[in-house]
C-alpha positions in Angstrom: 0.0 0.0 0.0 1.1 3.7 -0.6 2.8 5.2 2.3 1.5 8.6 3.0 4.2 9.7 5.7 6.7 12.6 4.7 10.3 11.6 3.6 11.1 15.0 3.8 11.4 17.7 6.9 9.1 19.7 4.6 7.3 20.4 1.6 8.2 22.5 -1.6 7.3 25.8 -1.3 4.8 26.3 -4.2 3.1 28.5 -6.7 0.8 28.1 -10.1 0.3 30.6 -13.2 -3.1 30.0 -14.5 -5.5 27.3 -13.2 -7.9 29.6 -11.5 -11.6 30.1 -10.9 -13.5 27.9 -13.3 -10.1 25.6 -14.3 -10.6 22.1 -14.7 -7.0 21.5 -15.0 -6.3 23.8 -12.2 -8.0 21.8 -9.7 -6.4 19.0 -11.2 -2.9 20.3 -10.5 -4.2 21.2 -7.1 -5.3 18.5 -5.8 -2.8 16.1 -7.4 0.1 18.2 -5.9 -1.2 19.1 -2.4 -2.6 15.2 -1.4 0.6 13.7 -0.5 1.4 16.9 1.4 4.6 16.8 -0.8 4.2 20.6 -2.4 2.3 23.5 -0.6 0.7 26.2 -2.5 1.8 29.6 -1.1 1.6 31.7 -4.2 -0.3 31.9 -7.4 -1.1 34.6 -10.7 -4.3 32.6 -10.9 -6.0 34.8 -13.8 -5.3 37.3 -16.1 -7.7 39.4 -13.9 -6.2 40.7 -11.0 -9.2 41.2 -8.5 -10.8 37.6 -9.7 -7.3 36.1 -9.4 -6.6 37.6 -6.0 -10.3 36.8 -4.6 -9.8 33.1 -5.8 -6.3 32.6 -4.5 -7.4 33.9 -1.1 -10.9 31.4 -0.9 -8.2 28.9 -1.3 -6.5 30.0 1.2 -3.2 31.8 -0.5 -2.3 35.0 1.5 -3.3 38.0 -0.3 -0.4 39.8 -0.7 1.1 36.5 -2.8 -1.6 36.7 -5.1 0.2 38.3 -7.9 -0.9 40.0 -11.0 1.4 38.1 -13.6 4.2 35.7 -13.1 6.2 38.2 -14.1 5.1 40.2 -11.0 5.3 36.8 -8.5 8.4 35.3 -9.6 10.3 39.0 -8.7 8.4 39.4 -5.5 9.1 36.2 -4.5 12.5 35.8 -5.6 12.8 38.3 -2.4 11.5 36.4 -0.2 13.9 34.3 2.0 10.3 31.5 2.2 9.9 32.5 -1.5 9.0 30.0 -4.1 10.8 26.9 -5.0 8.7 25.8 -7.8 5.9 26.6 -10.0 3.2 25.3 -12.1 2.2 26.3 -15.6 -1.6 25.6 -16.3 -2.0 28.9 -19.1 -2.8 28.2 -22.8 -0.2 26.8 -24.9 1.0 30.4 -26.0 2.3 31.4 -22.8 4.1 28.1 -21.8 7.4 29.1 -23.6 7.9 32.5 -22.2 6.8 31.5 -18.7 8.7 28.4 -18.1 12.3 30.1 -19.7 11.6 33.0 -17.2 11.1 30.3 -14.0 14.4 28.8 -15.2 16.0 32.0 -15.4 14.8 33.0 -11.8 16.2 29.7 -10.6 12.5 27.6 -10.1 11.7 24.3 -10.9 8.9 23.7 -13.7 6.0 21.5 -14.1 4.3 22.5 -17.4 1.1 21.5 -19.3 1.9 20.1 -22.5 3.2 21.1 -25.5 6.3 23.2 -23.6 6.0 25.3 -26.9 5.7 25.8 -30.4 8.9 24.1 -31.7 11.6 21.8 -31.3 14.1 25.0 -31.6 12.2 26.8 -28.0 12.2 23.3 -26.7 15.7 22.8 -26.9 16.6 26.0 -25.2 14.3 25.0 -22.4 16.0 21.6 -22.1 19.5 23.5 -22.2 18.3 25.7 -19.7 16.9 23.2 -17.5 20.5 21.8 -17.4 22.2 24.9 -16.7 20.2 25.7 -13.7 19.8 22.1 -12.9 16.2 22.5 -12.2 13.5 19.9 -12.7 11.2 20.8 -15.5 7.9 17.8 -15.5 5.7 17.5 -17.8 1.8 16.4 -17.0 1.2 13.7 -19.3 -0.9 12.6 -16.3 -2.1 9.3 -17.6 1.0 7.9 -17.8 0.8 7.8 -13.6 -1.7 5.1 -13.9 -0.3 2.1 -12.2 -1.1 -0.2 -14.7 0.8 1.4 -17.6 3.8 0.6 -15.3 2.6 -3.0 -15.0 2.8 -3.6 -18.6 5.6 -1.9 -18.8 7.4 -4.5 -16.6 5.9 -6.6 -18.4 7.3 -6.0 -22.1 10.7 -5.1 -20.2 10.4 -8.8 -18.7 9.9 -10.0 -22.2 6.2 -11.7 -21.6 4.8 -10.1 -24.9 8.1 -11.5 -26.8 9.1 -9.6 -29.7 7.5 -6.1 -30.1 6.1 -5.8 -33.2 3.1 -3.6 -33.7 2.0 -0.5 -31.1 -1.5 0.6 -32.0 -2.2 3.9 -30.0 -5.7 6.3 -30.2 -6.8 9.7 -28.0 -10.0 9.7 -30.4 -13.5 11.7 -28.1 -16.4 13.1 -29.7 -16.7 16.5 -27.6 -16.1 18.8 -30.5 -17.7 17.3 -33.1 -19.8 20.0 -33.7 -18.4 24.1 -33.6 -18.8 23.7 -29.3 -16.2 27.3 -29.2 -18.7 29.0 -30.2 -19.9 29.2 -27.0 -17.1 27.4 -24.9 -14.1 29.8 -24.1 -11.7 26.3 -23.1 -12.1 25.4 -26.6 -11.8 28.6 -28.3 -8.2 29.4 -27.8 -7.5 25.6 -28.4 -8.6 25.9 -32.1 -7.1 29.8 -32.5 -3.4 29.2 -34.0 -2.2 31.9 -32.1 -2.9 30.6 -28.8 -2.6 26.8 -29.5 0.4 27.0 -31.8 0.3 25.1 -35.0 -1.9 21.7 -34.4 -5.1 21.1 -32.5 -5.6 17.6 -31.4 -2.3 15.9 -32.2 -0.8 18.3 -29.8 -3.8 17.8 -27.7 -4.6 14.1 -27.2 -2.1 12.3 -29.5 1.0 13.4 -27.8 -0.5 11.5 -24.9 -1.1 8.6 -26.3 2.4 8.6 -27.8 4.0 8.9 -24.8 1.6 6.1 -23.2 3.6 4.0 -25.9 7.0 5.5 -24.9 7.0 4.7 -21.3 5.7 1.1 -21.7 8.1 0.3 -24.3 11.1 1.8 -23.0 13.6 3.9 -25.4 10.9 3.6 -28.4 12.3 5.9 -30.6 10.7 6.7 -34.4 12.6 6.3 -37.3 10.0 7.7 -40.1 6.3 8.5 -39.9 3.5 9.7 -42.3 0.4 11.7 -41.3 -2.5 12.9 -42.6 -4.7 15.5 -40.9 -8.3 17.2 -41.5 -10.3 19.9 -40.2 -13.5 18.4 -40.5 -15.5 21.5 -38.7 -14.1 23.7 -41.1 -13.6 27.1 -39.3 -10.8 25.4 -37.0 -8.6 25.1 -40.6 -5.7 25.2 -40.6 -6.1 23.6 -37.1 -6.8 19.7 -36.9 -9.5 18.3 -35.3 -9.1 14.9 -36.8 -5.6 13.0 -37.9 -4.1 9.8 -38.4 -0.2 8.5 -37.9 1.6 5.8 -39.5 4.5 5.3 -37.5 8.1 3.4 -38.3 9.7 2.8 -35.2 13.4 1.5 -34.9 14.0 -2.1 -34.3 11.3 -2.7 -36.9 8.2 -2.2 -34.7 5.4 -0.4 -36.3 2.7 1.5 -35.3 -0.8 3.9 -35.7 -2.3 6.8 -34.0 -5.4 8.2 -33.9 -5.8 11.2 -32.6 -9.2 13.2 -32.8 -11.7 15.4 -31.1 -15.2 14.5 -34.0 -15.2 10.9 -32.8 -19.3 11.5 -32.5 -20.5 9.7 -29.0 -17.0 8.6 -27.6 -16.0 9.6 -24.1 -12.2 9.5 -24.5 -11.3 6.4 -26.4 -7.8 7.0 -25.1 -6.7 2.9 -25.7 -3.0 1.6 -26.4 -2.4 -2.2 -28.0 0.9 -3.5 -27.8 1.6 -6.7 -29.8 4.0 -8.9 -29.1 5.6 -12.2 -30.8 3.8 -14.3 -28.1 1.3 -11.8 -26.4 -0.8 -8.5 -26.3 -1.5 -5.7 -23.8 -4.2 -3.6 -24.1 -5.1 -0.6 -21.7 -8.4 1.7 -22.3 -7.9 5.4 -19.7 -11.9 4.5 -19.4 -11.3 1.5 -17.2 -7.7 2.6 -15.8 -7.4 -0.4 -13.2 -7.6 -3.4 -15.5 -4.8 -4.4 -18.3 -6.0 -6.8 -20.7 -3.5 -9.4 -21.5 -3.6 -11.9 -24.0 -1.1 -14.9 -24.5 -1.6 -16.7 -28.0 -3.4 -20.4 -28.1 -4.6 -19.0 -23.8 -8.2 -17.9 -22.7 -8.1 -13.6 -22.5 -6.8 -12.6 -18.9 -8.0 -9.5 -17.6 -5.1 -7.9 -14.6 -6.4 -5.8 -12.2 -4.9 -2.9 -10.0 -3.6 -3.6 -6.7 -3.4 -7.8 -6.7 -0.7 -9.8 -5.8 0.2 -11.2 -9.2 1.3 -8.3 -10.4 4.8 -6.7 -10.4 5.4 -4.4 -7.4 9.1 -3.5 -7.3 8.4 -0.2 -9.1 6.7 2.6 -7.0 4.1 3.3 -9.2 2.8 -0.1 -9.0 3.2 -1.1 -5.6 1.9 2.8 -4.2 -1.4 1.1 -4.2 -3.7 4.0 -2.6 -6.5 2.2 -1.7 -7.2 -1.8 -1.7 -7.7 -3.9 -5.0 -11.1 -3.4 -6.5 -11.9 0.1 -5.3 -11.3 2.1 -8.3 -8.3 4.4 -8.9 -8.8 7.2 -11.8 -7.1 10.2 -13.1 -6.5 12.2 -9.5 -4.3 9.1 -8.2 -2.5 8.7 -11.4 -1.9 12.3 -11.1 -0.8 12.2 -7.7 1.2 9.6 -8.7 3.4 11.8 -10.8 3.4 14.6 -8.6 5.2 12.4 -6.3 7.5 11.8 -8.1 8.7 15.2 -9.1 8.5 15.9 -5.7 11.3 13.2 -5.5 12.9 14.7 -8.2 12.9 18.3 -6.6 14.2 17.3 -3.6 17.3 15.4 -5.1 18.4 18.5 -6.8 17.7 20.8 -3.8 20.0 17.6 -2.0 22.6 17.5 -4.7 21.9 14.4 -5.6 21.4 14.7 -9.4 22.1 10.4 -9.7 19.3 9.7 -8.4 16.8 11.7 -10.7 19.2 10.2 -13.3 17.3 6.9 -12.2 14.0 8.3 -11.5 11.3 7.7 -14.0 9.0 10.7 -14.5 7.7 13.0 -17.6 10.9 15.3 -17.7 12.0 17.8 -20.2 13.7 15.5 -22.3 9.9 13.9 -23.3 8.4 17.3 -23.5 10.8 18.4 -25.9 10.0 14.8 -28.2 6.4 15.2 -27.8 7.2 18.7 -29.8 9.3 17.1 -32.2 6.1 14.4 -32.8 4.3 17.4 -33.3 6.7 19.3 -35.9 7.3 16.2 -37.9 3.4 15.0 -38.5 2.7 18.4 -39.7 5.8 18.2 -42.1 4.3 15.2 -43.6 0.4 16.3 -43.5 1.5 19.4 -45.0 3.4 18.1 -47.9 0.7 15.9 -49.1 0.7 13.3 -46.6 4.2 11.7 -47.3 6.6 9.8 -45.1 9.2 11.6 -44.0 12.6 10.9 -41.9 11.7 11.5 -37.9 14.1 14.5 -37.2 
């Protein structure tokens, strides 16, 4: 079972950008970081207006004076402070993310950012070089991926029970803006404007999710070529995609598809990944997050479920059980899950101890960065007719 006790004398003095009154992914954040008692929120630039941000950050019980206009504003002020901020949150449409995360770095914070870091693989870079340079943490929230049974079956392919790899079929394919919803929904307005949700819609949205649900259960899965096609099938979001498919070469001959898509007309999430192996297959559906489908050739179906006592538990993520087999675990835990663990990494580099994050598995900078690359490189092929092209 998880062990809720502190390993640390205290917790990471914390602040957000964004995420405020009316967030869904604010709460998220919120409650993912603050369960364990790992982070505590002290500061905040909750909303680009000032007297809802600072009436919202005080109801949630932030001092008033450390509800800031801008981060700008905060990370000065609190760079003053000898209890000032350690690290910081970045739950603001995609637009911001570049400008805000390169200024924590600069100001010496450690980053946890909502995917994609930025715009391209160029601003990525020079977030990742920066990250080094300050050695500071920078997370990523590809919050599925904290679901314990995605680290099941990794074990499992790493323990060679699916065989040989050979085919990786991933989707991220709901049916929420099948029809022209930002008309009257702000959250979906800026995420089909190009100039606040960069240059793709849903494969930066839900398929670089679902490719990285394939890169940490088949560890160092790296493409070699890919081909992409993409559509705006609600026609004002063009040049934005709501719709697009991925045919994927991956090195060591494994091949694979993604779906990504937000017109999948009466699906909740459809967020499923297939691996297929010489002997077996995993399957894994975010709509029934406790139970990993495995099936061995010439065998009756199995179906693995969180928290028994067949299942691998030397890795944390597995064995962090937070409630008993059966009950059901969903996205808050999974998140949880990976706030933990850049608590962990936090601390190591506050101790010094950069080995151990070196061991540490969590969404770091290194994965943001390839999730922009992903990004960059379908829209090279979609854009040039739908060709394959070289993964670079």
């Amino acid at each position: 079972m998880f062990n809720e006790e502190l390993k640390y004398d205290r917790p990471i003095r914390w602040a957000m950008v964004g995420g405020g009154r009316g967030s869904q992914i604010g709460y998220i954040h919120r409650s993912s970081a603050l369960r364990d008692r790992s982070f505590q929120l002290v500061a905040g630039a909750f909303d680009v207006d000032v007297t809802r941000g600072r009436e919202f950050g005080v109801n949630i019980g932030v001092a008033p004076e450390r509800c800031y206009k801008d981060y700008k504003e905060m990370f000065e002020s609190e760079g003053k402070r000898e209890d000032g901020i350690e690290a910081v949150s970045i739950a603001t449409p995609n637009f911001t993310h570049y400008e805000i995360c390169k200024t924590a770095l600069l100001e010496g914070l450690h980053v946890i950012c909502e995917k994609p870091l930025c715009f391209s693989t160029e601003q990525a870079e020079e977030l990742a070089e920066l990250a080094e340079k300050h050695n500071k943490v920078v997370g990523v929230t590809y919050g599925y991926t904290g679901a314990q049974m995605i680290h099941q079956a990794r074990n499992m392919i790493q323990r060679g029970d699916l065989g040989e790899i050979r085919i990786i079929n991933m989707q991220f394919a709901h049916g929420y803006h099948s029809t022209e919803v930002e008309k009257n929904d702000l959250g979906t307005k800026w995420r089909v404007n190009p100039a606040t949700s960069g240059p793709s819609y849903v494969l930066g949205d839900t398929g670089t999710h679902a490719l990285f649900l394939a890169q940490t259960m088949v560890p160092d899965l790296k493409i070699k070529s890919l081909l992409c096609t993409r559509q705006s099938f609600v026609k004002s979001r063009a040049p934005l995609e709501d719709n697009a498919t991925v045919l994927i070469n991956f090195e060591n001959g494994i091949v694979g598809t993604l779906w990504a898509s937000a017109v999948n007309a009466g699906s909740m999430h459809q967020q499923k990944i297939r691996v297929i192996g010489s002997k077996a297959s995993i399957e894994w559906w975010d709509e029934q997050p406790n139970q990993l489908k495995y099936e061995i050739q010439g065998q009756p179906a199995q179906l693995l479920e969180r928290g028994m006592g067949y299942l691998y538990n030397e890795d944390e993520a597995v064995s962090g059980d937070r409630i008993g087999a059966g009950h059901v675990e969903g996205l808050f835990e999974a998140w949880s899950n990976l706030y933990r663990r850049f608590c962990i990494a936090i601390h190591a580099k506050i101790d010094g101890n950069n080995e151990a994050v070196k061991d540490l598995w969590y969404p770091n900078i290194h994965d943001g960065v390839e999730g922009v690359r992903f990004i960059e490189n379908c829209l090279r092929s979609a854009d040039n007719g739908s060709v394959w092209v070289d993964y670079n």
